[in-house]
C-alpha positions as CSV (number, residue, x, y, z in Angstrom):
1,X,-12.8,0.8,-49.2
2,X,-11.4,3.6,-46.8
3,X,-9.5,2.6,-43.6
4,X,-11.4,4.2,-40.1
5,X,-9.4,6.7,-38.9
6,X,-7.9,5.7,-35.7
7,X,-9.4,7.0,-32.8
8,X,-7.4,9.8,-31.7
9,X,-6.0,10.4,-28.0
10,X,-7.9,13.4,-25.8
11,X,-6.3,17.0,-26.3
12,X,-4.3,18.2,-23.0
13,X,-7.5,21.1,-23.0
14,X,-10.3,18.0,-22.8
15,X,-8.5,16.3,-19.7
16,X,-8.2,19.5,-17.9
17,X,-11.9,20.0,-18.4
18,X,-13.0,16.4,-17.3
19,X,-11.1,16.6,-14.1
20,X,-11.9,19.9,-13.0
21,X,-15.8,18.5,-13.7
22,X,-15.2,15.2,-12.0
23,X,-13.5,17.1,-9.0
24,X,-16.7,19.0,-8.8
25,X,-18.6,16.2,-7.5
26,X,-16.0,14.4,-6.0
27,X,-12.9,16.4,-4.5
28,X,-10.9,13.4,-4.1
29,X,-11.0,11.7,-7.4
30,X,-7.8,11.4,-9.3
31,X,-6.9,10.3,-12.6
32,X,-5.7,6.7,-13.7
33,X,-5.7,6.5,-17.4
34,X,-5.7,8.5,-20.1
35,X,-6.4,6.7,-24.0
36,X,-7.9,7.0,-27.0
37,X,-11.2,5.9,-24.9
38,X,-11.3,9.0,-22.9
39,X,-10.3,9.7,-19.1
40,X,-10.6,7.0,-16.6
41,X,-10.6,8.5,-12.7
42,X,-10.7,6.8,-9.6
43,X,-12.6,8.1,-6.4
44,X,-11.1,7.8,-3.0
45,X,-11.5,5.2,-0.5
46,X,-13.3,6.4,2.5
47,X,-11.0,5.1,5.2
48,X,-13.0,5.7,8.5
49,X,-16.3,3.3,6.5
50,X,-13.4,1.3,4.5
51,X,-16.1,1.7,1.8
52,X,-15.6,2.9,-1.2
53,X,-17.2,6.5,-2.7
54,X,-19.2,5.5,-6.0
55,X,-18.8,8.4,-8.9
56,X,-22.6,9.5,-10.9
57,X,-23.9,7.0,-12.5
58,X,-24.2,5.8,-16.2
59,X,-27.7,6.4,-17.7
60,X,-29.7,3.1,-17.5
61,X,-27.3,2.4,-14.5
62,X,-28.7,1.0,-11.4
């Protein structure tokens, strides 16, 4: 039987095209990992309500 392939890392193009939509709806959010799971970002801490900003949610997601 055929080894899986091994999931392959996200081309430079496919980050570039996360971020710019993540920084659509959220100017502030940065990047914090990058793996064969995708793009991980993290969204700024609003300092004046020491709260911090949630990103869209999942489906199903409450």
């Amino acid at each position: 039987m055929a080894k899986a392939p091994a999931p392959s890392m996200p081309t430079p193009n496919q980050i570039k095209d996360a971020w710019e939509a993540v920084r659509e709806i959220n100017p502030m959010a940065r990047i914090v990992a990058v793996g064969p799971d995708g793009v991980k970002f993290d969204y700024a801490v609003d300092e004046l309500t020491a709260k911090r900003q949630n990103g869209p949610k999942r489906y199903g997601e409450k």
